[in-house]
Structures are given as C-alpha cells and as structure tokens.
VOKOL-59230 format. One record per residue (C-alpha): residue in one letter; chain; x, y, z. Coordinates in pm, whole numbers, plus 50000, padded with zeros to 5 digits. Layout:
<pts>
<pt><kese>a</kese><gukol>A</gukol><east>X</east><north>Y</north><up>Z</up></pt>
...
</pts>
This chain:
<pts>
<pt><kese>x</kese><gukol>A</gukol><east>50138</east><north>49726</north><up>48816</up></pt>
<pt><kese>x</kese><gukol>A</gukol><east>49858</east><north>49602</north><up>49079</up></pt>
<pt><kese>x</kese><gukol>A</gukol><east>49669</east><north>49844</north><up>49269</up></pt>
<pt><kese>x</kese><gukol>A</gukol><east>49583</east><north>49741</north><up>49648</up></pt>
<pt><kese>x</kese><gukol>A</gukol><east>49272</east><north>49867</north><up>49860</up></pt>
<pt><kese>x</kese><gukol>A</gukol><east>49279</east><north>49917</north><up>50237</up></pt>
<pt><kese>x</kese><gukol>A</gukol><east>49008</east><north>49731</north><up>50402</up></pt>
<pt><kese>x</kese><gukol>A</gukol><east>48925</east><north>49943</north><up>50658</up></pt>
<pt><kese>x</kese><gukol>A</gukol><east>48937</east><north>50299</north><up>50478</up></pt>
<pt><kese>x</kese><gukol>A</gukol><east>48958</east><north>50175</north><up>50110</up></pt>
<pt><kese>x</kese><gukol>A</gukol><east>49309</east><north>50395</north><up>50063</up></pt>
<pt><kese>x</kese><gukol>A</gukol><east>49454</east><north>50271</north><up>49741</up></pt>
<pt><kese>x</kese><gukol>A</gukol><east>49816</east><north>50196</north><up>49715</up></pt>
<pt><kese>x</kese><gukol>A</gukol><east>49940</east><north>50302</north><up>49426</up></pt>
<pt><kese>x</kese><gukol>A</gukol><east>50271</east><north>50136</north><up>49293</up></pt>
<pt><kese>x</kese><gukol>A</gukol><east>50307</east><north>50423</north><up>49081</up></pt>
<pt><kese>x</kese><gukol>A</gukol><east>50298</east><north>50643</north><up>49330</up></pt>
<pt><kese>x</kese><gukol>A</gukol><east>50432</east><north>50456</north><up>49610</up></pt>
<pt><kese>x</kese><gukol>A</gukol><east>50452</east><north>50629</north><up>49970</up></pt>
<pt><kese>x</kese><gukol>A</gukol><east>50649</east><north>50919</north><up>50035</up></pt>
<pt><kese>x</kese><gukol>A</gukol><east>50522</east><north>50911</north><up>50394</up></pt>
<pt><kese>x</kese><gukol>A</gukol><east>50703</east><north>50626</north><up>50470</up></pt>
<pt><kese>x</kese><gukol>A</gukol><east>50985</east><north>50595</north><up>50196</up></pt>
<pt><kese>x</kese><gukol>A</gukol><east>50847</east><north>50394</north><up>49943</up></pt>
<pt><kese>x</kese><gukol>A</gukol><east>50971</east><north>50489</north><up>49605</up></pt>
<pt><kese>x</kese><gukol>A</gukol><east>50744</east><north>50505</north><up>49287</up></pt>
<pt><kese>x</kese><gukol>A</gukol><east>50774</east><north>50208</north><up>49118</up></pt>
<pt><kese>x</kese><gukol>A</gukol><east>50764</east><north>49982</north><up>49413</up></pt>
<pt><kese>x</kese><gukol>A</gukol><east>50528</east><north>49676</north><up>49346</up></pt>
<pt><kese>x</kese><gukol>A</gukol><east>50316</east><north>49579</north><up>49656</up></pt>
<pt><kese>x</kese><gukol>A</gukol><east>50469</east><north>49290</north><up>49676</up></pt>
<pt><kese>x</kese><gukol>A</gukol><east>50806</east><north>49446</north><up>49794</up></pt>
<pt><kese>x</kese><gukol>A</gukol><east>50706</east><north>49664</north><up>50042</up></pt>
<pt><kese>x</kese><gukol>A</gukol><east>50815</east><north>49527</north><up>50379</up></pt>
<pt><kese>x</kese><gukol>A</gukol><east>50591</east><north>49347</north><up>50579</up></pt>
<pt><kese>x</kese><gukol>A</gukol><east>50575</east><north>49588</north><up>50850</up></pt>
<pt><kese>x</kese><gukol>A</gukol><east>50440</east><north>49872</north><up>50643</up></pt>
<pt><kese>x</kese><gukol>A</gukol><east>50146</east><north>50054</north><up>50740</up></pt>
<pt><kese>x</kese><gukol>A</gukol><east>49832</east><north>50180</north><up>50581</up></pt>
<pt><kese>x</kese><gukol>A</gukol><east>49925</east><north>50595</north><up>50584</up></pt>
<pt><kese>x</kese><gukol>A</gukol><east>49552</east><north>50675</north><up>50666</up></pt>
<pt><kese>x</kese><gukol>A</gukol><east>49449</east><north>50447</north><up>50903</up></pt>
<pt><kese>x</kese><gukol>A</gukol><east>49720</east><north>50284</north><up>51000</up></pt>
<pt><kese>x</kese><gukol>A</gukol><east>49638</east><north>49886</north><up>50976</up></pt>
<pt><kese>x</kese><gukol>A</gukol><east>49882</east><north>49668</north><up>50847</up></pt>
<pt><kese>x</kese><gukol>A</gukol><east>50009</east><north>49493</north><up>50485</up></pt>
<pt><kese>x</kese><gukol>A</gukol><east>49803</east><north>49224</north><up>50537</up></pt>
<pt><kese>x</kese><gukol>A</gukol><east>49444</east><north>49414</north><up>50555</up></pt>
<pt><kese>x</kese><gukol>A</gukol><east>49464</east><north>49497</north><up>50177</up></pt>
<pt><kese>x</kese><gukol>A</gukol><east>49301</east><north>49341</north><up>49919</up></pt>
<pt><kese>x</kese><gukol>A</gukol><east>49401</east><north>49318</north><up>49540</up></pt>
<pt><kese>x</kese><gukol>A</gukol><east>49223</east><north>49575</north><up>49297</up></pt>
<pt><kese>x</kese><gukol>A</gukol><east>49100</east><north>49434</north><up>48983</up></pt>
</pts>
C-alpha cells in the first residue's frame, strides 16, 4: 500500500499502521480514510498530503 506525506510537518501515514489516535485500523488504504481526518501532528487536513513514491 501507498504511503502519504504531510505537507506541512512531513508525518507519514502509514496504511500499515494506520492511526490509533483517531481510529483508523491497520490496513486502511489512504484512500478510505474519511475526508475529515486530520494530520495527528499538526493537525491540517486529508487534502494537504502528498503521495510518497
């Protein structure tokens, strides 16, 4: 699975990993997370991450 970067601190989602701090399982692809999910270090939204290549 695709790895995403924040923007703004360069935290890497993980889908893998996923978020424990705000209930995303491991496993989950970017792509599914909902829209309104946050960046857990700095806070900016979905939409400021970039793909990882």
């Amino acid at each position: 699975m695709t790895k995403y970067r924040c923007t703004v601190c360069d935290y890497i989602y993980d889908p893998a990993v996923g978020d424990d701090t705000q209930g995303i399982d491991p496993g989950t692809a970017f792509e599914n997370i909902p829209d309104t999910w946050r960046c857990p270090v700095c806070g900016v939204p979905k939409s400021d991450f970039v793909k990882e290549d």
